[in-house]
C-alpha positions in Angstrom: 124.7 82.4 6.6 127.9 81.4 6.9 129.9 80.7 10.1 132.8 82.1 9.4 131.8 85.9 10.1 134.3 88.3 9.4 131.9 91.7 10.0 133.1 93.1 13.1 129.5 94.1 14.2 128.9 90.0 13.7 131.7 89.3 16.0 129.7 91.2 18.9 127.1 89.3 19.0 124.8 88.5 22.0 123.9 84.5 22.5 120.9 82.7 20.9 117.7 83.3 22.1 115.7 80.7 23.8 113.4 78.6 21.3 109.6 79.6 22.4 106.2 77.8 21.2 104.7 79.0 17.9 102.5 81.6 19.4 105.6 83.6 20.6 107.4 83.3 17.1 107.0 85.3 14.2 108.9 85.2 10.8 109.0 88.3 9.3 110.2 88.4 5.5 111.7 92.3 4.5 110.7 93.0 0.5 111.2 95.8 -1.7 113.1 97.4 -4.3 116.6 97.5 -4.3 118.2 100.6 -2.4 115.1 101.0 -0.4 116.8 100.3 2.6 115.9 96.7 3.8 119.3 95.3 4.7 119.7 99.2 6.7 116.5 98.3 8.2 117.3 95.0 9.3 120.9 96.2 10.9 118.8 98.7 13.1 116.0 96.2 14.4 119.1 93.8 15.0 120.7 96.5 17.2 117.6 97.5 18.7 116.9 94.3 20.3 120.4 93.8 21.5 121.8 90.9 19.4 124.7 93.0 18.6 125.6 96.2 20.2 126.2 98.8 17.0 124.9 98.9 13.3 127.1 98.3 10.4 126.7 100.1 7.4 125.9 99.1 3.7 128.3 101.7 2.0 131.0 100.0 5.0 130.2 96.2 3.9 129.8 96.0 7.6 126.0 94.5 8.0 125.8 91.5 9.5 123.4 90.2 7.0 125.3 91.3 3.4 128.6 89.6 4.0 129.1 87.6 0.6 132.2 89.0 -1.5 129.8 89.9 -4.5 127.4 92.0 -2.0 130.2 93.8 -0.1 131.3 94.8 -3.7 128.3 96.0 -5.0 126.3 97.2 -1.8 123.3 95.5 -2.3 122.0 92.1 -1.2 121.6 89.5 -4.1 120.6 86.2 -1.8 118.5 85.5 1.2 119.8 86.1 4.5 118.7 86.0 8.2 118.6 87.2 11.3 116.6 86.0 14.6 116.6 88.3 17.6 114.4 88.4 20.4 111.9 91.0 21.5 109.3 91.5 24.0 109.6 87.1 25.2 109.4 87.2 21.2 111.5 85.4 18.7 111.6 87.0 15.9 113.6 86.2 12.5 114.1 88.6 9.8 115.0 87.2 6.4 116.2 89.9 4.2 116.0 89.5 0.4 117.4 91.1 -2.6 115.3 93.1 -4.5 116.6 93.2 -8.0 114.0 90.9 -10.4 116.9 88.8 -11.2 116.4 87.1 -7.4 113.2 86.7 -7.4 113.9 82.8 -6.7 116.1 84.2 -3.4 112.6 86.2 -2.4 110.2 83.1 -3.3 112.2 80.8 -1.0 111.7 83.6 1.5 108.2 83.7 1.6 108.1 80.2 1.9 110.0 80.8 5.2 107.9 83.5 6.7 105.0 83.9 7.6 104.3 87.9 7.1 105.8 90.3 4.7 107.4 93.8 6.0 107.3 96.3 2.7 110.0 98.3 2.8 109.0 101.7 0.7 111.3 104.7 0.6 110.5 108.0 1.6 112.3 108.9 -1.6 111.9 107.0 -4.6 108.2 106.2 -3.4 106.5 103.0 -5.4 107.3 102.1 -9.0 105.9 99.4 -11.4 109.4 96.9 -9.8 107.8 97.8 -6.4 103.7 97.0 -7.6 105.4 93.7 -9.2 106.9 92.9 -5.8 104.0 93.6 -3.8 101.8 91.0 -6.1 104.9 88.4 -5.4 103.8 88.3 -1.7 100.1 88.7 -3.0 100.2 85.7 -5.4 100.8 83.7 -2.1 98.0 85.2 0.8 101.0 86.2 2.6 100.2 88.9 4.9 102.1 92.5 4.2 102.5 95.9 6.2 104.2 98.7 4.6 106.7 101.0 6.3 108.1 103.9 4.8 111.6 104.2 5.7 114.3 106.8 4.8 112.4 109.8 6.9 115.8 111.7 7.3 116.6 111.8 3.4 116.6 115.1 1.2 113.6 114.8 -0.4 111.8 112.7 1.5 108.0 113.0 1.3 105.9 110.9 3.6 102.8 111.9 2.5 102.8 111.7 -0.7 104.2 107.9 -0.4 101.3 107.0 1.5 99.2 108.0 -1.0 101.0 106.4 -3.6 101.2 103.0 -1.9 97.1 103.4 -0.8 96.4 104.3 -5.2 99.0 101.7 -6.2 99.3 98.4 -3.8 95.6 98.1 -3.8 92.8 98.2 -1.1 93.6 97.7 2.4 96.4 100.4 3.2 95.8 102.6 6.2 98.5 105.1 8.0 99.3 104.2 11.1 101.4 106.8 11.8 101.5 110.4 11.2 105.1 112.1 11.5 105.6 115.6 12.9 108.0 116.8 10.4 109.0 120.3 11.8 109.4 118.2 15.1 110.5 114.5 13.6 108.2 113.2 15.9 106.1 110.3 15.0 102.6 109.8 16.4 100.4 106.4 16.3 97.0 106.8 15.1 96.3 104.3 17.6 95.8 106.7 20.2 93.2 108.7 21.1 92.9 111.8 19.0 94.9 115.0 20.2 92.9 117.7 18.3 94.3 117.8 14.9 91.8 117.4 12.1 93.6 115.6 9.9 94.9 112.5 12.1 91.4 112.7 13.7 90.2 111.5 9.8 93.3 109.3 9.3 92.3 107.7 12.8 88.7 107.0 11.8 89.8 105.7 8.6 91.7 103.4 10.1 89.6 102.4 13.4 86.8 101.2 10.9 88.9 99.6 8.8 90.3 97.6 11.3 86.7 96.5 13.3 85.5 95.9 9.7 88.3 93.3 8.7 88.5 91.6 12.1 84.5 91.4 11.9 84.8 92.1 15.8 80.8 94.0 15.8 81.0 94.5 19.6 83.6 97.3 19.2 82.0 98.3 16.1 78.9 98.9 18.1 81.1 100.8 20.9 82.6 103.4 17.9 79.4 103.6 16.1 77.5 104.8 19.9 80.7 107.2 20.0 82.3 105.5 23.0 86.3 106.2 23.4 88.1 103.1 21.7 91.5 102.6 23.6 94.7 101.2 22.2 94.1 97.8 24.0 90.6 97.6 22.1 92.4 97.9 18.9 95.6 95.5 19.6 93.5 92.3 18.9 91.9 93.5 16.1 94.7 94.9 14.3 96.5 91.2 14.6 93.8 89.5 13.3 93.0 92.1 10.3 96.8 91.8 9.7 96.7 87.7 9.8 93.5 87.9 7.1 95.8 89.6 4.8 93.7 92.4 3.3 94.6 94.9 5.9 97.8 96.9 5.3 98.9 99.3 7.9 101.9 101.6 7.3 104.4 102.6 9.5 107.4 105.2 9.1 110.9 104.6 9.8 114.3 106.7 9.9 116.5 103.1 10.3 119.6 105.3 10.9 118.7 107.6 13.8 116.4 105.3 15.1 112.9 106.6 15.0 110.2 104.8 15.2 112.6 101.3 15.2 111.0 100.5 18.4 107.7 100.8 17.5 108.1 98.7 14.3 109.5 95.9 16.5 106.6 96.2 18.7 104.0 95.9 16.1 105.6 93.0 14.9 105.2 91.0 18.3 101.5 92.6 18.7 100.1 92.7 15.6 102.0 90.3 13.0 100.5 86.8 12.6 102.4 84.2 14.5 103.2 80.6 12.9 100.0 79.2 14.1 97.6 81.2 11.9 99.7 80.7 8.9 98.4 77.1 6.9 101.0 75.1 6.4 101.8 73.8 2.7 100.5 71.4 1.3 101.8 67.5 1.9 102.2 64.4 -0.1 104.0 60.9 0.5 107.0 60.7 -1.8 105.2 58.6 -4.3 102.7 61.4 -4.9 99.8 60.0 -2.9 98.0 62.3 -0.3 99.0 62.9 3.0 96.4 64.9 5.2 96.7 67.9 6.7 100.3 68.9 8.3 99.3 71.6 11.6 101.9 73.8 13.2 102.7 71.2 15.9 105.8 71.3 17.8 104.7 67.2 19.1 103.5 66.6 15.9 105.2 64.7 13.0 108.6 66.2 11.6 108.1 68.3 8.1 110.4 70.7 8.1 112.0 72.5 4.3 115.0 73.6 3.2 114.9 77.3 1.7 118.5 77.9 1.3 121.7 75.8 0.8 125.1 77.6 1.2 128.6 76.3 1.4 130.8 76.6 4.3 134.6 76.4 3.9 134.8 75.3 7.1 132.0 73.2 7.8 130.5 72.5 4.3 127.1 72.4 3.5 124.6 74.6 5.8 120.8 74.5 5.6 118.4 77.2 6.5 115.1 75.0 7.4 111.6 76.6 8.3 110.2 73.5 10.6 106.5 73.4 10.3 105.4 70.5 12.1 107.2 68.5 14.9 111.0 69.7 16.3 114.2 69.0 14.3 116.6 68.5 17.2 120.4 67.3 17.0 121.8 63.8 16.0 118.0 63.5 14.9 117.9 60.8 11.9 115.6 62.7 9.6 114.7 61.5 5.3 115.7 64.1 3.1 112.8 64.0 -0.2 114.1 65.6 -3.0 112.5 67.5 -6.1 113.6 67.1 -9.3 111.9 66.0 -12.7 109.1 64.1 -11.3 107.9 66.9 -9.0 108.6 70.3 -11.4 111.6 71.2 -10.4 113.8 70.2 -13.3 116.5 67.8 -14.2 119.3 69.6 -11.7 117.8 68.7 -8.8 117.5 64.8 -9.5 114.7 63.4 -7.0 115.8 61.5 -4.2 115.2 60.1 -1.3 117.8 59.4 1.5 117.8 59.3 5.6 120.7 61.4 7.2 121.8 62.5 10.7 121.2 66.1 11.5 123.8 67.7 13.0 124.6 71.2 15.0 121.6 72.9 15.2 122.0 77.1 15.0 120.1 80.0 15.6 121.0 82.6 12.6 122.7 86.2 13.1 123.9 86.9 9.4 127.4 85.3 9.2 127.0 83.5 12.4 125.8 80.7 13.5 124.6 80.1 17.3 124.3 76.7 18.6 120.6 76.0 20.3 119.2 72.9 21.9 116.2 72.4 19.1 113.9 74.0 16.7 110.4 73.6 16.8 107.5 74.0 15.0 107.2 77.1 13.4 110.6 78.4 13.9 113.8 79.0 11.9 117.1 77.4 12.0 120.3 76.4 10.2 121.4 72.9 10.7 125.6 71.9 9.4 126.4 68.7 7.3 122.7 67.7 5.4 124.7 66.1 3.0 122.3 65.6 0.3 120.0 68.1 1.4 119.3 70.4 -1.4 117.3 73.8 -1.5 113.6 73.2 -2.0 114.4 69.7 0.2 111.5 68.0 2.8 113.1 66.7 6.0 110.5 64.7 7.6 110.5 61.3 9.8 112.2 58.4 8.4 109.5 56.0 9.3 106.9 58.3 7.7 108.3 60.3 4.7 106.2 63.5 3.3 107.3 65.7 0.9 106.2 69.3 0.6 104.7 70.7 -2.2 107.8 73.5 -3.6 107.7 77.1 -4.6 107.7 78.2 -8.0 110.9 78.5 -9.5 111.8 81.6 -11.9 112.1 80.4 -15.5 115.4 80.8 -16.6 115.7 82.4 -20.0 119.5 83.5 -20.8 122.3 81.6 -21.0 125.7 81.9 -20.6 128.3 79.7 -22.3 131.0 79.2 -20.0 134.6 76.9 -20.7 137.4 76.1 -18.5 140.4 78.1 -19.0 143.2 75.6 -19.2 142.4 71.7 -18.8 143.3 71.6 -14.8 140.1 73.9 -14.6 137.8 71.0 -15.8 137.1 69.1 -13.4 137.0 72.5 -10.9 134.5 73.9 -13.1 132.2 71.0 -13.2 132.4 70.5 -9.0 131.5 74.2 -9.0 128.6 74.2 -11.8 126.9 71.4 -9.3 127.5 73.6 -6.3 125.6 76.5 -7.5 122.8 73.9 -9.1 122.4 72.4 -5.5 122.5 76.5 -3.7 120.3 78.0 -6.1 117.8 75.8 -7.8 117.0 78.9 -10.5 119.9 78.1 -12.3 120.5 75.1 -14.9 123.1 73.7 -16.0 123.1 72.2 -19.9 125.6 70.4 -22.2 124.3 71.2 -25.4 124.4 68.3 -27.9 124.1 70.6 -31.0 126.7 72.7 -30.5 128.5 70.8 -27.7 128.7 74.3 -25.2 128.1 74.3 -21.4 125.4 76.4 -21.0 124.4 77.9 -17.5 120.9 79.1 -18.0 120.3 82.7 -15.6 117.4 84.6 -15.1 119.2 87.9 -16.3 122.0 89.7 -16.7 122.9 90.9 -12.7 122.1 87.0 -12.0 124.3 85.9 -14.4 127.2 88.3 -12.9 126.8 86.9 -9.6 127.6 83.4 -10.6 130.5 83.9 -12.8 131.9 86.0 -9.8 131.1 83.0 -7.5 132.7 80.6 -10.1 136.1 82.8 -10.3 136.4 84.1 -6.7 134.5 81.4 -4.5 135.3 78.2 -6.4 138.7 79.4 -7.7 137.7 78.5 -11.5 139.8 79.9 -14.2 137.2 80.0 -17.1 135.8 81.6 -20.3 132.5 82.9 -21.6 132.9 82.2 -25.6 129.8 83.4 -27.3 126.6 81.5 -27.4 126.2 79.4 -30.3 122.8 79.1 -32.1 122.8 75.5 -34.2 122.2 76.0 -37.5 120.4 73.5 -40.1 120.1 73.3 -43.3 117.4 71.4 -46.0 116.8 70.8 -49.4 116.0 73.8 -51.5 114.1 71.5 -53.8 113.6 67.7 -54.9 116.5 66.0 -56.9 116.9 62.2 -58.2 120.9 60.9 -58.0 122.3 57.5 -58.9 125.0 57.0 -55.9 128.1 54.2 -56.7 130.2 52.8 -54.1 132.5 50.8 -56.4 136.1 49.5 -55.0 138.1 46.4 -56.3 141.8 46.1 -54.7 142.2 42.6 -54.5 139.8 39.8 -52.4 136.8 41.0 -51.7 135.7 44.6 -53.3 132.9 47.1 -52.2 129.7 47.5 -54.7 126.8 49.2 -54.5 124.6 51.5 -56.2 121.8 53.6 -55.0 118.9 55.5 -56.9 117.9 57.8 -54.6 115.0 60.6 -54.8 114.4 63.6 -52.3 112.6 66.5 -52.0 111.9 69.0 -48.4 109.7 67.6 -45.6 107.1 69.3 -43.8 109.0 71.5 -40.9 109.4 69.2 -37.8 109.8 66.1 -39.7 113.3 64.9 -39.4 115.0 62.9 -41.8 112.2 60.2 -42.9 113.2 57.4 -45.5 110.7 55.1 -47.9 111.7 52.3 -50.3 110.1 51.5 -53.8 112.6 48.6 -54.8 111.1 46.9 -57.1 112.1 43.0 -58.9 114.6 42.4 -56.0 117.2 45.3 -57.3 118.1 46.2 -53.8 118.0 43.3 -51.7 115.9 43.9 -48.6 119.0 42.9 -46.4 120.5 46.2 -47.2 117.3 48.7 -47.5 118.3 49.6 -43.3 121.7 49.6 -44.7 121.2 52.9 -47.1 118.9 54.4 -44.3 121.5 54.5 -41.8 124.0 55.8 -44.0 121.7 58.4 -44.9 120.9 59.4 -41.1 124.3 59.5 -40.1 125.4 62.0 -42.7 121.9 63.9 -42.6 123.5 64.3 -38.4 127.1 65.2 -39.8 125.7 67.5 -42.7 126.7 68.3 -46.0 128.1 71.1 -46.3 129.1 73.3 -43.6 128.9 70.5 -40.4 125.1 71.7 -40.2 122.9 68.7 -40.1 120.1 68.4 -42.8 117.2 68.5 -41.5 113.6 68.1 -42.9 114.5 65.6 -45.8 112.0 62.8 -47.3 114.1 60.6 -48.5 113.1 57.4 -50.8 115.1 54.2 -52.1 114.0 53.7 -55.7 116.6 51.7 -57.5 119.8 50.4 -57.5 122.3 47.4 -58.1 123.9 44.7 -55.8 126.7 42.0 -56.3 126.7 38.7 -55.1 130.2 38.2 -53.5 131.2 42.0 -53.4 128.2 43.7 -51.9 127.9 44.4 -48.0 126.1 46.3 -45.5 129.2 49.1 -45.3 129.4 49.2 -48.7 125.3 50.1 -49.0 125.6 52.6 -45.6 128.6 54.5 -47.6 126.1 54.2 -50.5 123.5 55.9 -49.1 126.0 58.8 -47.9 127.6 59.9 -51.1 123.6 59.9 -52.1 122.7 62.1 -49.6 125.7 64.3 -50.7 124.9 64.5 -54.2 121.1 65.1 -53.8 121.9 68.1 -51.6 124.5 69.4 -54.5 122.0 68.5 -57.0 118.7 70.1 -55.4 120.8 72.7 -53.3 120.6 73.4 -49.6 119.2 76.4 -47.4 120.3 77.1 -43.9 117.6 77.3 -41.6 117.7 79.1 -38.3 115.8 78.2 -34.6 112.5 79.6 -33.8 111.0 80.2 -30.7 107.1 80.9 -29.5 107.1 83.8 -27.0 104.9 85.5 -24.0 105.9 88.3 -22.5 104.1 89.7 -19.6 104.4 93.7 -18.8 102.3 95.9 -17.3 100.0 97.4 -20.3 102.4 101.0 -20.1 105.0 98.8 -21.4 103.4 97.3 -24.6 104.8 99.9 -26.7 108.6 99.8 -25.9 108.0 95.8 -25.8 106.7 96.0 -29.4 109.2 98.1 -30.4 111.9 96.0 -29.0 110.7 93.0 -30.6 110.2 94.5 -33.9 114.1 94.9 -34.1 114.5 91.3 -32.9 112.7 90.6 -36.2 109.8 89.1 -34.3 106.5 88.2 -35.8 103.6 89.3 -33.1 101.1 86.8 -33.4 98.7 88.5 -30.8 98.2 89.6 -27.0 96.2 88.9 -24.3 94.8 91.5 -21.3 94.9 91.0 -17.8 92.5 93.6 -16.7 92.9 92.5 -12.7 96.4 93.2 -12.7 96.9 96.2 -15.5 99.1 93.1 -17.6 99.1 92.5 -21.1 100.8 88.8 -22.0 102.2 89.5 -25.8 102.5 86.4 -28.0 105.4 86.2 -30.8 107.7 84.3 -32.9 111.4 84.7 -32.8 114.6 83.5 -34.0 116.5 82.2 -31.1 119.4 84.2 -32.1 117.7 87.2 -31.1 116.7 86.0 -27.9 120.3 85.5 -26.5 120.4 88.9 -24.5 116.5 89.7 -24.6 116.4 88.9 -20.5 118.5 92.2 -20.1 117.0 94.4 -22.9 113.3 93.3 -21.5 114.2 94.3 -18.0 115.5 97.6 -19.6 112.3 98.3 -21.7 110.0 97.2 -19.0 111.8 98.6 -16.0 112.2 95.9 -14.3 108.9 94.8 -14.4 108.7 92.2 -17.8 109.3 88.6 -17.9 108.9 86.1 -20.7 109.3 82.4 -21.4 109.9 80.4 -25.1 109.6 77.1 -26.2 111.0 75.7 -29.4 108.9 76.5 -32.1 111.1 75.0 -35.1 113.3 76.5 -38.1 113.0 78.7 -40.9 115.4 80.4 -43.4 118.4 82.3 -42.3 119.1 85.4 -43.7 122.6 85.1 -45.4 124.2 87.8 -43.0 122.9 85.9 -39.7 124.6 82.5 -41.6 127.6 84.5 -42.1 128.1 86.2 -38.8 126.3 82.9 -36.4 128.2 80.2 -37.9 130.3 80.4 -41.7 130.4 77.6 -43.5 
């Protein structure tokens, strides 16, 4: 989204198109699995409408859609990108996503964005679990979703056998459109009357009554049931609305590379895709979190427009791609840009706020470049330069009416990556950067972690986590390591003890005295340090009880052996001595150290290791290689739940945290793809001396 193309097929392209009202816009969101052929897909629809006059080429790193370094390198998209072209007095923007699981955030803020979802299928690899997973992605949301096969010219290539794959697998609702010729490579729409061949004759009637059925339009159900000829311009209407309902699927075929059937994709996107206005707009609140109404698709209405993608220019800094939902974001506008952050569930990286700013250029998108246009209004697509604070996930809205739009969920994520400047000159670089890629991609989080004192970016998996690192080194110019990851150990009594502590020192003036009975034994897990008194006749003058108890915390937090702080420790003040002139509050803190010192030598110490409680969600093939995996993470399976409606199973467990610092990257192995799991502390139990040796040696 940059505007600094360097794609030659960028370079030629044609100017904006004209903004048009919502009925004559339609936002069109490509998903599938990666190599399917979406970013192809969305070069030849680019070229087919004229907004650049040739295709670039994946292999080439000449698309005008994948032009970041990292997707060039690897030929494959791994953010959101966009493209709006006109067609037919249409405008219609494409927003091509990656379809690796590691972006699903890139896709969510994509659907956010569109309002229909083209699934992109190949003729070659077919439909997989990744591709079922996707496919419930757009389903989770009521987004409306065609299929078309693309690929058609491939070795091996097998259109019908896709078809039926994606009709057994994706659920109710899909019908052929199409039917390709393949000794001719011609493709003919089922929408037109039947020419004599059985087969299409029973695909067509399929798909006639499925279409009068999901539009409820009885009049032309009456027509085909009293066998009178149904025409292609009885069917248009219907198809759009059956579409627009969301439970009707039709599938088209494509061959993005020769062009077939490119034209006729475009034109059922203008006929028969749902247009902004039958789309409901998401939800509203005032900033506070008190209701707002209803927000309509409105270009006179009130502003709400959203942020779904924050980039950085090196030549004109921070660029926004904003869907507008309501009212028309125009230039030099003064618009309030509502942030999420802790209060509204998107987590302490993106800090709420609330701040009014001056739009400035407004653009039409074309990949890497950006096209000046007069406004945006309701329903459309647009990149605005120099939003400041804006932030993905951000509302833009009228100052002298905030709102704030309820967000997409955010991918959890689960594996972190320690990362350290190289030298100290990279410091400060690194730290500029780490809140760049916070404020670009809100699935990422950023944590200094008190235990062990690393900086810790948290990814959703191992291909995410490549991606930034490259950023960070190539983008941001950051010289840095990745040490490993550092799991805190703790340690705890192995049993109770009873010590007499002395703090005794006389050199001249003033000395230091004090003496400590002290007893402990091990507290219930999760209990801290806790401390008691049972002084009795004055021995230990109340002045001084805090005295012991904050020595005691403070070298419980240092540790006593091997810099692991104690942990779980009931510690009680029974006894002990004072002196008039030479007793003091240091002197009793220092008291109460050596004491905690010598119970732990006296009772002895164990090392205790982080827990965490587990789900992981597959589809129920996967259980077994899940359970396996998890066995040799040392896991305890606690139990599993079935998800019948979606053919999931949700597996609960206990693991050590150790074992859970590559398990993003073996679970996508296991479960092709398809798994995902989220922890929450659960607590500590013993180590086993070779994990104390290897995580952290005394």
């Amino acid at each position: 989204m940059a505007a600094h193309g360097n794609k030659d097929s960028s370079k030629e392209a044609s100017g904006a198109p004209a903004p048009r009202a919502p009925e004559r816009v339609r936002n069109v969101v490509l998903v599938g699995r990666p190599g399917a052929g979406k970013t192809t897909l969305a070069e030849a629809l680019v070229v087919a409408t004229g907004a650049l006059t040739r295709a670039g080429r994946v292999e080439d790193g000449t698309t005008c859609l994948d032009t970041d370094e990292v997707e060039v390198r690897l030929q494959h998209s791994v953010g959101l990108h966009a493209a709006t072209v006109e067609h037919a007095g249409h405008r219609i923007t494409l927003l091509d996503t990656p379809g690796a699981p590691d972006f699903v955030g890139e896709l969510r803020a994509a659907l956010r964005a569109a309002d229909a979802a083209l699934f992109v299928v190949s003729a070659v690899s077919g439909v997989d679990a990744a591709t079922v997973q996707l496919w419930d992605e757009c389903a989770a949301v009521g987004l409306p979703r065609a299929v078309v096969v693309t690929q058609l010219d491939r070795a091996r290539a097998d259109v019908p056998a896709v078809v039926r794959a994606c009709q057994e697998q994706l659920g109710l609702g899909v019908h052929p459109l199409q039917v390709l010729d393949p000794a001719g490579g011609r493709l003919t729409s089922l929408l037109e009357p039947d020419q004599g061949d059985a087969e299409a004759g029973r695909l067509r009637a399929e798909l006639i009554e499925a279409v009068i059925a999901e539009s409820e339009d009885e009049s032309l159900m009456d027509r085909y049931l009293a066998g009178d000829p149904v025409a292609v311009a009885d069917l248009v209407p219907d198809l759009e609305t059956a579409v627009a309902r969301g439970a009707f699927h039709p599938v088209l075929c494509t061959a993005p590379l020769s062009g077939l059937g490119v034209d006729e994709l475009l034109d059922l996107l203008v006929s028969a895709f749902p247009s902004p206005l039958e789309r409901p707009c998401p939800a509203v609140s005032r900033p506070d979190g008190a209701p707002a109404g209803v927000v309509g698709c409105d270009p006179a209405g009130q502003l709400v427009a959203e942020v779904v993608k924050t980039t950085t220019d090196p030549y004109l800094g921070r660029i926004s791609l904003v869907r507008v939902f309501s009212g028309t974001l125009r230039p030099d506008a003064l618009v309030h840009v509502c942030g999420h952050g802790t209060v509204h569930g998107w987590g302490e990286n993106h800090p709420d706020h609330d701040a009014d700013e001056r739009v400035g250029t407004i653009s039409c998108v074309l990949g890497s470049t950006l096209r000046p246009v007069a406004e945006c209004p309701a329903g459309d697509v647009c990149a605005v330069a120099r939003l400041g604070s804006a932030e993905t996930g951000d509302t833009l809205s009228d100052p002298a009416r905030p709102l704030l739009v309820t967000p997409w969920p955010l991918p959890d994520p689960q594996q972190p990556v320690a990362v350290a400047a190289a030298s100290r000159s990279d410091e400060d670089r690194l730290a500029g950067a780490l809140t760049r890629l916070a404020t670009e991609d809100p699935a990422v989080r950023v944590e200094r972690r008190a235990d062990t004192g690393q900086l810790l970016l948290w990814t959703v998996g191992d291909a995410h986590a490549e991606v930034l690192l490259d950023r960070l080194r190539t983008r941001y110019g950051v010289s840095l390591q990745t040490p490993p990851v550092l799991v805190p150990m703790v340690e705890t009594l192995t049993g109770p003890a009873r010590v007499t502590a002395r703090h005794v020192k006389q050199s001249g003036g003033h000395g230091q005295y004090a003496v400590v009975v002290l007893e402990a034994e091990p507290g219930p897990p999760g209990s801290g340090i806790t401390f008691g008194q049972r002084v009795v006749g004055g021995a230990v003058p109340t002045a001084y009880h805090g005295s012991v108890e904050k020595g005691v915390r403070v070298q419980a937090a240092r540790g006593v052996g091997g810099n692991r702080p104690l942990v779980d420790v009931a510690v009680t003040l029974v006894d002990g001595k004072a002196h008039s002139v030479d007793s003091s509050d240091a002197a009793f803190q220092a008291a109460g150290a050596l004491g905690l010192r010598e119970l732990a030598e006296a009772a002895g110490t164990t090392v205790l290791e982080p827990w965490c409680a587990v789900e992981v969600t597959v589809p129920a093939e996967h259980v077994g290689p899940v359970l396996s995996d998890l066995a040799g993470r040392r896991a305890r399976v606690t139990g599993s739940v079935a998800q019948p409606d979606r053919d999931a199973t949700t597996v609960l467990a206990e693991v050590p945290e150790r074992e859970l610092l590559t398990y993003a990257g073996a679970l996508r192995s296991v479960s092709h793809g398809t798994g995902r799991f989220t922890r929450r502390p659960l607590g500590h139990e013993p180590a086993p001396a070779a994990v104390v040796a290897e995580l952290q040696p005394a």
